[in-house]
Residue, then its C-alpha position, 0 to 999 in steps of 0.5 A: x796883275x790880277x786886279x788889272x786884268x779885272x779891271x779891264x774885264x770889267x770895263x769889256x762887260x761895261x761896253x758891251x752892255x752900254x753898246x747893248x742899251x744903246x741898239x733897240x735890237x731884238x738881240x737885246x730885248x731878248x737878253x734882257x726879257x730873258x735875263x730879267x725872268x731868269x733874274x725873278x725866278x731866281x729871286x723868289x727861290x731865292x725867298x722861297x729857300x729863305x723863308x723856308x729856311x726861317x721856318x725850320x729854324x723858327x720850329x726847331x727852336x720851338x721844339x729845343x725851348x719846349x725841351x729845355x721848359x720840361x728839363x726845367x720844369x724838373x729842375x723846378x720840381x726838385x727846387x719845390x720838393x727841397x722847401x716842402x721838405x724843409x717845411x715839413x721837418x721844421x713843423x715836426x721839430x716844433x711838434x716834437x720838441x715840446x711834446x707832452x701828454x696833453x700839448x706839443x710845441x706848436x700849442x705851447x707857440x699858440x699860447x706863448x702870449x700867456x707864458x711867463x717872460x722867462x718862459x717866453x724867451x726860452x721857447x723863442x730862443x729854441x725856435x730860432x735855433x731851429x731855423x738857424x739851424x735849418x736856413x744853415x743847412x740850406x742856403x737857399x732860404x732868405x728868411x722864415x716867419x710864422x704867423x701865431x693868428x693873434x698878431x703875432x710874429x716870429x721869424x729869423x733872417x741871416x742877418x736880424x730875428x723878430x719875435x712879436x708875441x702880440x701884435x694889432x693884426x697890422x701886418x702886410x700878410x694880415x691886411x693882405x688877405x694872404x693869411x687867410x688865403x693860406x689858412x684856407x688851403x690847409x694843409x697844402x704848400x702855396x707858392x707866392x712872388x712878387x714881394x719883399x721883406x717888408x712885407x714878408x716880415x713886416x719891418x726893415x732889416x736895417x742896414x741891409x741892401x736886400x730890403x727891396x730884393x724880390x722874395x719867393x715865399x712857400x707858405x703852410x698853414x699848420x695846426x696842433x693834433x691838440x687844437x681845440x680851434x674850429x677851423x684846424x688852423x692855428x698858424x701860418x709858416x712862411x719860407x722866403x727865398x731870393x728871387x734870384x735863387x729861382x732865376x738861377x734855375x732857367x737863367x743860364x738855360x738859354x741864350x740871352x742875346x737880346x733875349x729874355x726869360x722870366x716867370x710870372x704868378x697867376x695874375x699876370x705879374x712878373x715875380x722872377x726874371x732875369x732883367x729885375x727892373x721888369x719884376x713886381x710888372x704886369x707881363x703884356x704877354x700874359x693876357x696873349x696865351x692859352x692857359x688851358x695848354x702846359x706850353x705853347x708859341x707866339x710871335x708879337x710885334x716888338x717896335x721895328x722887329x718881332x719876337x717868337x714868345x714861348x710859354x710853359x706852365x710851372x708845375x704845382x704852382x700854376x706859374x707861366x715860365x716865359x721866354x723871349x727871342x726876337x726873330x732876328x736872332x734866326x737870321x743869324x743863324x742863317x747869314x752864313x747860307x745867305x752869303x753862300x746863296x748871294x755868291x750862288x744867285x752871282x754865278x747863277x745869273x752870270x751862267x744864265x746871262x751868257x747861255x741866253x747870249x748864246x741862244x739869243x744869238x742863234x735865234x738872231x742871226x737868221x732874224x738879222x739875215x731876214x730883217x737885212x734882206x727886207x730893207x735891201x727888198x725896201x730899197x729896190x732889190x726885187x727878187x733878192x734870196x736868202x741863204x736858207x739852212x734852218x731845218x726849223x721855224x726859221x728855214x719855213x720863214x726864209x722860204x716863204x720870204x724867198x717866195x713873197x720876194x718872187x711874187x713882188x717882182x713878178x707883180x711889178x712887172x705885172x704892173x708895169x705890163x698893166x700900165x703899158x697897156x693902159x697907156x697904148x690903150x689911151x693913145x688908141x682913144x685920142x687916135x680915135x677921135x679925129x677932131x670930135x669938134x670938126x665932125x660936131x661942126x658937120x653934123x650940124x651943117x647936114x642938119x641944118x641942110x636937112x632942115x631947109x630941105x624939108x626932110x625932118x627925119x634925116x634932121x632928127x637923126x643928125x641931132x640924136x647922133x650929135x648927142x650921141x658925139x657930145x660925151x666924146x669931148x668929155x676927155x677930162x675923166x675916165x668915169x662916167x656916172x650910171x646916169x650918163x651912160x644910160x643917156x648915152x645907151x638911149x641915144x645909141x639906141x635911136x640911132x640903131x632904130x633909125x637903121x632897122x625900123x624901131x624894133x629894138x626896145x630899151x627897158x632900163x630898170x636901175x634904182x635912182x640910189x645907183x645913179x650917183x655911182x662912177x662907171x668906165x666910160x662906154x662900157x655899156x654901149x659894146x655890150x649893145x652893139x654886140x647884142x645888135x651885131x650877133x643876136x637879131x634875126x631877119x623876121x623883123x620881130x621886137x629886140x627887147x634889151x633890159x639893163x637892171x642893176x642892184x647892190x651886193x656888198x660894196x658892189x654893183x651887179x649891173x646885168x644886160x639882157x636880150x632876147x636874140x638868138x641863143x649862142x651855141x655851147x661852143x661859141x659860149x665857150x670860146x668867148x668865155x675863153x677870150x675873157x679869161x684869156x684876152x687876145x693882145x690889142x696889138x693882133x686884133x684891133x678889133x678887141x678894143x669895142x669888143x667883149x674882151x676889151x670890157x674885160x681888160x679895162x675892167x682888170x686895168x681898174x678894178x683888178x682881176x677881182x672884177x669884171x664880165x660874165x656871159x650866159x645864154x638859154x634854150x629861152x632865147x636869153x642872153x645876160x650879160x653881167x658886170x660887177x664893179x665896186x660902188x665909186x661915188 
């Protein structure tokens, strides 16, 4: 029954997120941005928490090693002290044993080369005794040897005796230079590893497999009190004990799970260990430590893993006890609290997945709501409202929606309204023409009429009025360039001074870079026929018109001046008024050669951004100014 109902739980959240995969909606893109941050935020404290944990681990092994080196460290001690006390109580013995007035028995040992056989055997016999007796009492103790000086050598193991009254000086403590370095060091106890009983002996126990055993050897040089020689020496004592009897001092403090544990000697060679192929080697760890410390830490590379190698200095002998661990054996230690974390990070992440669910869907549903109302907006629902009751970002996006969405309809029908116009303004131009052609053809006529009769002026006014009629046939465009409709102000203009006398005078100053630039067609010419109209006076005197155009920005300022009579503020005023508000065409036909009529065509195309502008003086001048953009 259970399984069952997770399975179909599963295959629900199998849907749901195959169904949010295949919708590139904002809903999902936040989910996921949402959830994938959370996720890595989670990671790395996850890592974080880890490597910390790894850390105090890591430290606290450090801290319980370096306890239990010093715990050994006086296990150590006790071992060392025990052999020095052996050593001292067998060197008394031979000392005491044989006392006289004049020599003891270590004088006799020196000399037993020149002793009967009888003699000889009887001083073996007694010292062999004595070590039994001793290597008895303490069952650590392998084997002990002395060395005469002279070649000679008597010792005593379990299992064999030796006694070499004369010898070559051939043996390995002789050849070795160890003879002389602990006769050196008199009377001091010296600590040695790393050989064996054919070395420390000088010959095979024969039938015994501890022949290749590893030996630790305490060694004293000692003298006579009635020792005539030089250097106060006359014999070296050498007390070998297994390796293995060391190794059981440290072997058993620590966890060798893939770990290891051994002690090398001054030079670097492993003389005790628990893993014995690794004895009699040279420790690559050794050359890694500081030996002016008593201990410390290190981590080495170790194939694929690493491993923490601690370290600690023996006391009296200058040995270093090392001990291995690789770092893997932390992370047990730690795998319970990472399966602990893994099933936290789970039911974090399906906490956060479902309140980034519950967020993102209160912060899409008004996203949803808005992006709905744009495409109906889209596809012809002007002036559709949305519900707005966000106290929030998203109640000032819906109101500021709901005003764009106003806006756009009262703007179409703005336009709608503009192009009405624009098309009874049309009508009204092709109402205007009646027949261009027939009215050229009769111009003609009279000129021609004109020119029979002798009457050259009537001839030369019908031709300028012709040239005047000409660009009414260009129908084509509703441009004209700046340099047509110059000529066309110029023709104007004669005809005008054919009616009053030649006393209007035309200055144009344009440059010729203007030229080129497009126009409304006779946009210029009411602004003339106003200034004729309005501004001349009866005294006859000079009407002086000038047209200059310059370029600012994108732009072209184009401005009429006159020197007529000035307009009154209240007139100036009220034609100012008429341009910003212009009477409709339908109530003055009049306004379509007027001031107004520039000022309407001017928004119908370029917008309300352009257009005309109407100043005038105590000077006597009056400027008119256009501002249109630059249309090539």
């Amino acid at each position: 029954m259970i399984n069952g109902e997770l399975y179909k739980l599963v295959m629900k959240m199998g849907k749901f997120i195959r169904n949010l995969l295949q919708r590139q909606t904002l809903f999902k893109e936040f989910v996921i941005a949402f959830t994938i941050v959370s996720m890595i935020m989670t990671i790395l404290g996850y890592l974080l928490y880890y490597n910390t944990t790894f850390k105090i681990l890591q430290n606290r092994q450090e801290i319980e090693t370096i306890q239990q080196f010093k715990q050994l460290d006086r296990n150590f001690i006790n071992f060392f002290d025990s052999i020095n006390k052996v050593s001292v109580i067998l060197l008394d013995n031979l000392s005491k044993r044989y006392n006289s007035e004049y020599e003891d028995g270590i004088s006799q040992l020196m000399k037993i080369n020149d002793y009967s056989d009888d003699n000889a055997i009887s001083l073996l016999n007694n010292m062999g005794n004595d070590f039994s007796q001793l290597m008895e009492e303490n069952s650590l103790i392998d084997s002990i040897f002395i060395y005469t000086g002279k070649g000679g050598v008597i010792g005593r193991r379990a299992t064999f005796s030796k006694s070499q009254i004369r010898g070559e000086m051939d043996e390995y403590v002789y050849k070795s230079g160890l003879y002389e370095n602990i006769v050196e060091n008199y009377p001091k106890l010296q600590w040695f590893g790393g050989n064996n009983i054919q070395n420390i002996g000088g010959f095979d126990d024969h039938g015994s497999s501890d022949n290749d055993a590893s030996l630790i050897t305490a060694a004293r040089s000692f003298k006579s009190i009635y020792s005539d020689n030089s250097n106060g020496s006359n014999g070296v004592l050498l007390i070998n004990i297994n390796e293995s009897e060391l190794t059981d001092y440290y072997k058993y403090a620590f966890d060798y799970d893939k770990s290891n544990a051994y002690i090398v000697d001054t030079s670097g060679k492993i003389i005790s260990g628990v893993d014995n192929s690794l004895l009699g080697t040279k420790s690559t760890e050794f050359n890694e430590i500081d030996l002016k410390k008593d201990y410390g830490s290190f981590v080495q590379k170790d194939g694929k893993d690493k491993k923490n190698i601690f370290y600690y200095k023996v006391k009296y002998t200058g040995w270093i006890l090392f001990y291995e661990v690789p770092l893997s054996m932390y992370r047990k230690d730690i795998n319970i609290l990472n399966k602990i974390l893994v099933l936290i990070f789970v039911i974090n992440l399906i906490l956060i997945l479902a309140i980034s669910l519950l967020i993102m869907k209160r912060i899409t549903i008004p996203l949803n709501s808005l992006t709905s109302a744009m495409r109906k907006i889209g596809n012809g629902s002007l002036g559709l409202m949305i519900n707005n009751s966000y106290n929030n970002e998203f109640g000032l996006l819906a109101k500021r929606f709901n005003q764009m969405s106003l806006d756009i309809e009262n703007l179409m029908k703005e336009k709608e309204e503009i192009e009405k116009k624009k098309r009874e303004q049309e009508i009204a131009a092709l109402q205007a023409q009646i027949n261009p052609h027939f009215i050229l053809n009769t111009i003609n006529t009279i000129k021609w009429m004109a020119v029979l009769a002798n009457t050259s002026n009537i001839a030369e006014s019908m031709s300028v009025f012709g040239d005047l009629l000409k660009p009414l046939l260009k129908m084509k465009s509703d441009f004209n360039t700046v340099k047509e409709e110059i000529e066309y102000l110029k023709n104007y203009v004669k005809i005008l001074n054919y009616r009053y006398g030649n006393i209007i005078k035309l200055n144009v100053e344009l440059p010729d870079e203007l030229f080129e630039y497009k126009l409304p067609r006779f946009i210029l010419q009411p602004i003339i026929e106003n200034a004729v109209q309005h501004g001349m006076d009866s005294t006859n005197q000079p009407f002086m018109i000038s047209i200059t155009a310059a370029a600012e920005d994108e732009n072209i300022q184009i401005k009429v001046c006159n020197n007529g009579k000035e307009i009154s503020k209240e007139k100036l005023d009220e034609i100012r008024l008429s341009l910003r508000h212009p009477i409709d065409s339908e109530n003055n036909a009049s306004s379509r050669i007027g001031l107004s009529n520039i000022e309407k065509r001017l928004n119908i195309y370029y917008g309300h951004g352009y257009g005309l502008a109407i100043d005038s003086n105590e000077e006597r001048n009056t400027v008119v100014t256009i501002i249109v953009p630059m249309q090539g």
